[in-house]
PAMINU-166577 format. One record per residue (C-alpha): residue in one letter; x, y, z. Coordinates in pm, whole numbers, plus 50000, padded with zeros to 5 digits. Example, Ala and Ser with C-alpha at 12.3 -4.5 7.8 and 13.67 -1.06 7.14 Angstrom:
A512304955050780 S513674989450714 
//
This chain:
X648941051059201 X646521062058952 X644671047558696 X646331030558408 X644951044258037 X646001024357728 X645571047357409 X646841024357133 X643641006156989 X646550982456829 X647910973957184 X644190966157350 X643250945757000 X646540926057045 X645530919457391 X642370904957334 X643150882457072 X644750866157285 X641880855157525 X639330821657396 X636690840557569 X636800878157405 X638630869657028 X635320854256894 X634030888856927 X636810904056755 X636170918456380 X639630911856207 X641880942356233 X645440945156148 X648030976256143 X647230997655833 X649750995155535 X649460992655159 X649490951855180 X647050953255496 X644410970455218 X644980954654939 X644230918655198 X641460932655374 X639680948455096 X639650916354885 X638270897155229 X635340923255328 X632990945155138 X633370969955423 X636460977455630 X637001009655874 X640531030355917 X641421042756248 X643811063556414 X645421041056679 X645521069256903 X642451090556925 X638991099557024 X635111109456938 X635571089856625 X638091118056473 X639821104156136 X637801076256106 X637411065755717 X635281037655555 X636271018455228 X633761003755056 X635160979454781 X632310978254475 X632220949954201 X630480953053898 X630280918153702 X630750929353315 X628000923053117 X628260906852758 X627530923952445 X624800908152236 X624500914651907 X620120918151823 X620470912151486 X622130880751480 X619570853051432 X619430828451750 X620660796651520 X622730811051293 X626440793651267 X629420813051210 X632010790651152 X635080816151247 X633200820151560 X634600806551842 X632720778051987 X630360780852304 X633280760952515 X635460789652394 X632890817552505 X631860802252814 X635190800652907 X636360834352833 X633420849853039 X633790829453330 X637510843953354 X636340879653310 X637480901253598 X634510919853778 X634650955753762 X636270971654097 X635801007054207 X636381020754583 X634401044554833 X635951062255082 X633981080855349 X634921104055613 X632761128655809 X630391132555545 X632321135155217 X632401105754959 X634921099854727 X635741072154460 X638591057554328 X638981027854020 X642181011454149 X643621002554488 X647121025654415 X644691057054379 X642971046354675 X646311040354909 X647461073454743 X644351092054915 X644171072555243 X648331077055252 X647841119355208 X645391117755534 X647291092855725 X650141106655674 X653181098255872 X650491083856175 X649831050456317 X645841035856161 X645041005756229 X642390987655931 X639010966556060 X636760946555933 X633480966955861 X630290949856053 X626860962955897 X625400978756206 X621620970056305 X619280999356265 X616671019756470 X614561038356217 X616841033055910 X619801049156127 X622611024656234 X623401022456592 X626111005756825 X625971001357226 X628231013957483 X629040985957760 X630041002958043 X632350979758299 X634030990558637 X635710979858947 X633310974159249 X633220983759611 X634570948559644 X637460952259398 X635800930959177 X634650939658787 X631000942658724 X629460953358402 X627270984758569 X625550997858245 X624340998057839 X623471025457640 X623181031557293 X624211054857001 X622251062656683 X624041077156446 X623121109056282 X621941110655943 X624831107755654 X627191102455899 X629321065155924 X630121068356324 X627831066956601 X629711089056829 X627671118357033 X630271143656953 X629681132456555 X625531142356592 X624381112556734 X622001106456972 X621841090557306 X619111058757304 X618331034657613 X619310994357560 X615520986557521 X614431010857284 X617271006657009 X617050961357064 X614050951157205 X612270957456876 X614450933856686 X614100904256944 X611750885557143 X611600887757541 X614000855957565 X616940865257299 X616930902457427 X617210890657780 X619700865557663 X621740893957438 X621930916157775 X623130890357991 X625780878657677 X626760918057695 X627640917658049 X629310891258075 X631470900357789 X632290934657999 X633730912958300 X635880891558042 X637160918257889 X638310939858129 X639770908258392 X641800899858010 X643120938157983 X643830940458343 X646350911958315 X648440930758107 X647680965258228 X646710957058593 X646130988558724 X642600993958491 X639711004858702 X636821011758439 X636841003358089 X633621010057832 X633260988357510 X632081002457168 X629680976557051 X628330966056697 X625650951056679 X625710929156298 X622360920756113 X621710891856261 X622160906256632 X625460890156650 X627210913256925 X630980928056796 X633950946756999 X634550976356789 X636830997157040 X637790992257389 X638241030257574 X640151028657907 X638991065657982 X635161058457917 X632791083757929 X630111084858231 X628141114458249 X625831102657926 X624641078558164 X622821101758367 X621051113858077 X619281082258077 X615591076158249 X617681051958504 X619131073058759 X619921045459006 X622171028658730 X623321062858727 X624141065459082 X625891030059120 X628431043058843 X629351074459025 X629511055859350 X631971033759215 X633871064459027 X634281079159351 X635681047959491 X638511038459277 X639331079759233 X637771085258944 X635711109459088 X636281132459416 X634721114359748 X631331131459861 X633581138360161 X636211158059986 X633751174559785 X632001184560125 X635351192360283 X635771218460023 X632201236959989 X632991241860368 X636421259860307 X635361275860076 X632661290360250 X634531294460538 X636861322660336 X633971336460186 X632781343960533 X635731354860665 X636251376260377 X633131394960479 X634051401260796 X637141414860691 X635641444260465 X632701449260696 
//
């Protein structure tokens, strides 16, 4: 049988909640509709909307929920200890600021286009047009670390071993391109190595501590997925990495992308994740691949013949 793909980011989210080991690392994230926004745009300054179904960061928006405290009007010519007595008292005032209502405006983002909107029905209005009649799902926004001034996230990369068993075989990172709110290579980012985008921000002991977190948090989440869908053989994990270097599951993608890795320095890491590709079928066997060169040669030779 071959191996099981789960598209629905809503399905895999629902999943992992439900494991004590992976829903710490879980940025709140419900199904998108009008009440969903309203909640989770009250709760966060940030918040990201996703198709449920889809890839390379296509239709991914960002809401950024702005509040302005008014400011009062002062009046300069009005001497400091002068009395009015129709005035109210400063009880009265101080009471009637505190229950002023900040100022709220929204951003939306997408690709590189900004937009803003000063109430929440304009803003479902325009996130409503581009959803359309599609499944989003709505997620807590994590402020990304950065490398340079440019955010980036990390790519865990976990698969079955020769043994059957999971092991987390590789990290890389992502730095997004400039303007842009998504990491993603086919966005304009870049590919970085594990070291160069964190080691910066940490000493020896928390970076080695971070990596080892990172893999173990590969091998938890798959062996939760594969309960559910058991016939998972790789799965690579989107992963933000917050301010304070607290470590996030943004996405989990069952198809995960390998070839990047060989565009790292690393080529044994490189090799391991091929070798295990080509033994759960994700890749052809060396064999196969072998087995075919020689047909193929084969007819090209008797081809020859033939027209000689």
């Amino acid at each position: 049988m071959g191996i099981q793909r789960v598209s629905s980011k809503w399905t895999k989210t629902a999943v992992l909640q439900r494991s004590r080991n992976v829903n710490e690392y879980i940025p709140v994230t419900r199904q998108y509709t009008r009440q969903t926004l309203e909640r989770m745009t009250e709760l966060f300054e940030s918040n990201y909307i996703k198709p449920d179904r889809g890839t390379y960061g296509n239709g991914v928006m960002r809401v950024k929920t702005i509040r302005i405290k008014p400011h009062p009007i002062t009046d300069a010519n009005t001497s400091e200890n002068a009395v009015d007595p129709l005035s109210p008292s400063e009880a009265e005032v101080d009471a009637e600021t505190s229950a002023e209502v900040p100022l709220t405006t929204y951003e939306l983002r997408y690709g590189t286009e900004e937009k803003h909107f000063h109430s929440l029905d304009e803003l479902d209005l325009a996130l409503t047009e581009r959803i359309q009649n599609r499944e989003y799902i709505i997620q807590q926004g994590i402020p990304l670390m950065k490398h340079d001034g440019l955010p980036f996230d990390l790519r865990v990369l976990t698969q079955k071993n020769l043994e059957r068993n999971w092991e987390t075989t590789g990290i890389l990172g992502r730095v997004a391109a400039p303007g842009k709110i998504i990491t993603n290579i086919h966005g304009g980012g870049r590919l970085a190595t594990f070291n160069e985008l964190v080691r910066p921000h940490f000493d020896q002991d928390r970076f080695q501590q971070l990596r080892s977190e990172l893999y173990r948090l590969g091998i938890h989440t798959a062996v939760q997925l594969q309960r559910s869908f058991p016939r998972l053989k790789e799965i690579g994990i989107d992963i933000a990495l917050d301010e304070d270097g607290r470590p996030w599951i943004i996405e989990v993608n069952t198809l995960p992308g390998i070839y990047a890795f060989g565009l790292l320095p690393d080529k044994e890491t490189y090799r391991k994740i091929k070798r295990y590709a080509r033994a759960y079928g994700r890749l052809p066997s060396k064999k196969g691949k072998t087995s075919r060169t020689s047909a193929k040669a084969q007819a090209s030779t008797a081809k020859s013949r033939t027209h000689r």
